[in-house]
C-alpha positions in Angstrom: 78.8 138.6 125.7 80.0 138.0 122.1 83.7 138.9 122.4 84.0 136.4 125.9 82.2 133.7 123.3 83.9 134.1 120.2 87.4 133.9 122.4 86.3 130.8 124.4 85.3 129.0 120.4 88.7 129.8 118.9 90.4 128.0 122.3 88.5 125.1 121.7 89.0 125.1 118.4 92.8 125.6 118.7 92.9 122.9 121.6 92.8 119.8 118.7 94.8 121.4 115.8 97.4 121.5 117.9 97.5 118.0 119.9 96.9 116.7 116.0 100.3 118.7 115.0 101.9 116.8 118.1 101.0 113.1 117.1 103.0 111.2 115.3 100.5 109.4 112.1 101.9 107.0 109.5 99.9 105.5 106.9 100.4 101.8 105.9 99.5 100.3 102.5 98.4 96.6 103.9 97.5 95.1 100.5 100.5 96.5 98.9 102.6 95.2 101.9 101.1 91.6 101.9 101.8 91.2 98.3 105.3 93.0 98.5 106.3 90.5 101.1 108.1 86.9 100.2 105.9 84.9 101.4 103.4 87.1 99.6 105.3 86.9 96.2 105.3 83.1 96.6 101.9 82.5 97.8 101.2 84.8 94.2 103.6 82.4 92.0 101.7 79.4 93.7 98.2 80.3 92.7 99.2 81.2 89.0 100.6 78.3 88.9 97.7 76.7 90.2 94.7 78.5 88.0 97.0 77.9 85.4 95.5 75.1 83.6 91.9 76.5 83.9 92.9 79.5 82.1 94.4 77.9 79.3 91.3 75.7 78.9 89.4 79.2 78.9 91.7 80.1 76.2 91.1 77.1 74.4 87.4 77.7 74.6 87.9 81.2 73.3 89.9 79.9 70.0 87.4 77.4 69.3 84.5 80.3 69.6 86.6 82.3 67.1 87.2 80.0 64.7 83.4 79.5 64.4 82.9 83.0 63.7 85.4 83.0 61.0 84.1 80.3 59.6 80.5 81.7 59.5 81.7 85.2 58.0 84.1 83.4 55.6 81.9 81.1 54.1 78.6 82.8 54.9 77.4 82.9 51.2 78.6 78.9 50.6 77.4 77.5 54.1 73.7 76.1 54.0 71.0 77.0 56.3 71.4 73.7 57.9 75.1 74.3 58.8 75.0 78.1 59.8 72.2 77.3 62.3 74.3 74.4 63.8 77.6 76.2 64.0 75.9 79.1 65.9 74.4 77.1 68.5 77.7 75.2 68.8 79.0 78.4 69.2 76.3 80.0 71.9 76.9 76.7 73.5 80.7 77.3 74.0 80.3 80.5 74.6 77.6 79.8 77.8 80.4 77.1 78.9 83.2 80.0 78.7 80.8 82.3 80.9 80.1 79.7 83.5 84.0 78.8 83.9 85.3 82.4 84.0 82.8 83.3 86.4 83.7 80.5 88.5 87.7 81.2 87.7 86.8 85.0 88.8 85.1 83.3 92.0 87.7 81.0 92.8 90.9 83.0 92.9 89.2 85.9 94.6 89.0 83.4 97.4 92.3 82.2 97.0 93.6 85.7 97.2 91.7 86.2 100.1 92.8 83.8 101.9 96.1 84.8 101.2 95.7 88.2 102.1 93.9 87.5 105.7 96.9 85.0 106.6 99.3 87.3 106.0 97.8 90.3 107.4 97.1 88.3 110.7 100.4 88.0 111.0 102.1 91.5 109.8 99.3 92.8 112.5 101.4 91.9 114.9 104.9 93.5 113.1 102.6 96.9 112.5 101.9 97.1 116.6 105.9 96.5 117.3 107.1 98.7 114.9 104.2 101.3 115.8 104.9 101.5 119.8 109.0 101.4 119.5 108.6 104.4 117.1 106.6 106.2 118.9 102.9 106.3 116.7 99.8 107.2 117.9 98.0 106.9 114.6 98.7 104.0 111.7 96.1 104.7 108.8 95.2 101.8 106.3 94.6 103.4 102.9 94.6 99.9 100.9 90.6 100.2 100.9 89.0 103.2 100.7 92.2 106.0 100.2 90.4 108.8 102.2 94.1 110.8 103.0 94.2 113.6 100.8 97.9 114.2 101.2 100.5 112.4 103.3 104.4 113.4 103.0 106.4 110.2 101.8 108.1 110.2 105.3 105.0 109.0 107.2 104.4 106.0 104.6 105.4 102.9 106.4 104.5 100.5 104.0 108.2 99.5 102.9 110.1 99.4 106.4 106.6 96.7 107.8 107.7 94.9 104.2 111.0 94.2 105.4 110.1 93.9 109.1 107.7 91.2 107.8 110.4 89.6 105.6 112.7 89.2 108.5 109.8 87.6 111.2 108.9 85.2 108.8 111.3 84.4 106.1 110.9 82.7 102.9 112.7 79.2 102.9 115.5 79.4 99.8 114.5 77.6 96.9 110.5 77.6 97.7 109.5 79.6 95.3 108.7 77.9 91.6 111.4 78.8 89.4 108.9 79.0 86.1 106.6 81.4 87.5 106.7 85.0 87.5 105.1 86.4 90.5 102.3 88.9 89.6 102.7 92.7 91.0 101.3 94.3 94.1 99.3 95.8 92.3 97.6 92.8 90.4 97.6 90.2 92.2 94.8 88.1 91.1 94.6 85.5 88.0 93.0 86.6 84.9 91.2 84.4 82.6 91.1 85.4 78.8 88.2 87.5 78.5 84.7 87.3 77.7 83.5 86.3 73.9 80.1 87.3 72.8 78.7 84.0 71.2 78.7 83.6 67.5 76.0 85.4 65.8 74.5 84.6 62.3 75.8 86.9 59.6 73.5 89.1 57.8 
C-alpha cells in the first residue's frame, strides 16, 4: 500500500512545480516606478519646494539652540546663576518648539507623499494590467513593501519598461517642472528636516 501512496504524493507534488515553471511572473517595484516617473519627479520637486521654508525655519531653530550651548560651555565659569538658568530654559524652550515642528514636518510630507504616491499608482494600475495581458503574465509581484522574493532574474523586473509606459500615457508638460529644484531620488523621496537637538543642558 506504501509504494501506490508514495507514487500518487510525488504526482501531486510534481503537478504545481511544473504549471509554476510554465507561468510567466514579473515583479514590479511600484514605489520605485512612481517616483521614477515625470510626473513623479515633478510632483517630488514641488513638495521640496513647498516644505522648503519650514525646514529652513527648523534650521534656524537648531542654530539658535547651538549657539546657547556654546555660549553656556564658553562662558560657564563667567555666567551668573541667574543667566545660566535663563539661557537653558530659553534653550529647552526652543528645543520643545523644534520637536513639535519636526514632528509635524515628518507628519505633513508623509501625507503629501502619500498622496502622491496613491495618485500615481491609481493610474500606472491601469499601464501594469495593459502591459501584463499583451505580454502574456500571469503573475505581477509588488516587492516595494515587504520584499518577500528571494531571487528574481533581472529579466522578469518590469519596473523600468511600466516607467516609460507611464511616461508616454501621461506625459509631463515641457517647462513644468521648477528649474531651481533638484528632484529627490527614488529612493528618498520624502523632505527631511534638520534633525533633532537635545535641549541645552547646564554645564557641570
Amino acid at each position: 500500500l506504501l509504494v501506490p501512496a508514495a507514487q500518487v504524493y510525488a504526482q501531486a507534488g510534481g503537478a504545481p512545480a511544473a504549471a509554476a515553471a510554465a507561468q510567466k511572473i514579473g515583479i514590479l517595484n511600484v514605489r520605485q516606478a512612481v517616483f521614477s516617473t515625470a510626473e513623479g519627479k515633478l510632483a517630488l520637486a514641488e513638495m521640496q519646494s513647498q516644505f522648503a521654508p519650514r525646514s529652513s525655519e527648523l534650521d534656524t531653530l537648531r542654530k539658535q539652540m547651538d549657539a546657547i550651548q556654546t555660549r553656556l560651555n564658553a562662558e560657564s565659569r563667567t555666567l551668573s546663576d541667574e543667566e545660566k538658568a535663563r539661557l537653558q530654559r530659553q534653550g529647552e524652550l526652543l528645543s520643545r518648539q523644534a520637536q513639535r515642528k519636526q514632528q509635524e514636518f515628518e507628519e505633513d510630507a508623509q501625507a503629501a507623499q502619500g498622496e502622491v504616491l496613491e495618485r500615481i499608482a491609481r493610474k500606472m494600475d491601469d499601464v501594469m494590467n495593459r502591459y501584463a495581458r499583451e505580454n502574456n503574465f500571469t503573475l505581477v509581484i509588488d516587492v516595494s513593501s515587504q520584499n518577500v522574493v528571494v531571487f528574481a532574474a533581472p529579466q522578469v523586473d518590469i519596473t523600468q519598461d511600466i516607467i516609460k509606459l507611464y511616461d508616454q500615457a501621461f506625459p509631463v508638460r515641457a517647462g513644468a517642472a521648477t528649474p531651481s529644484t533638484t528632484p529627490a531620488q527614488p529612493g528618498t523621496p520624502r523632505p527631511q528636516p534638520p534633525a533633532k537637538q537635545p535641549p541645552a543642558q547646564k554645564p557641570p
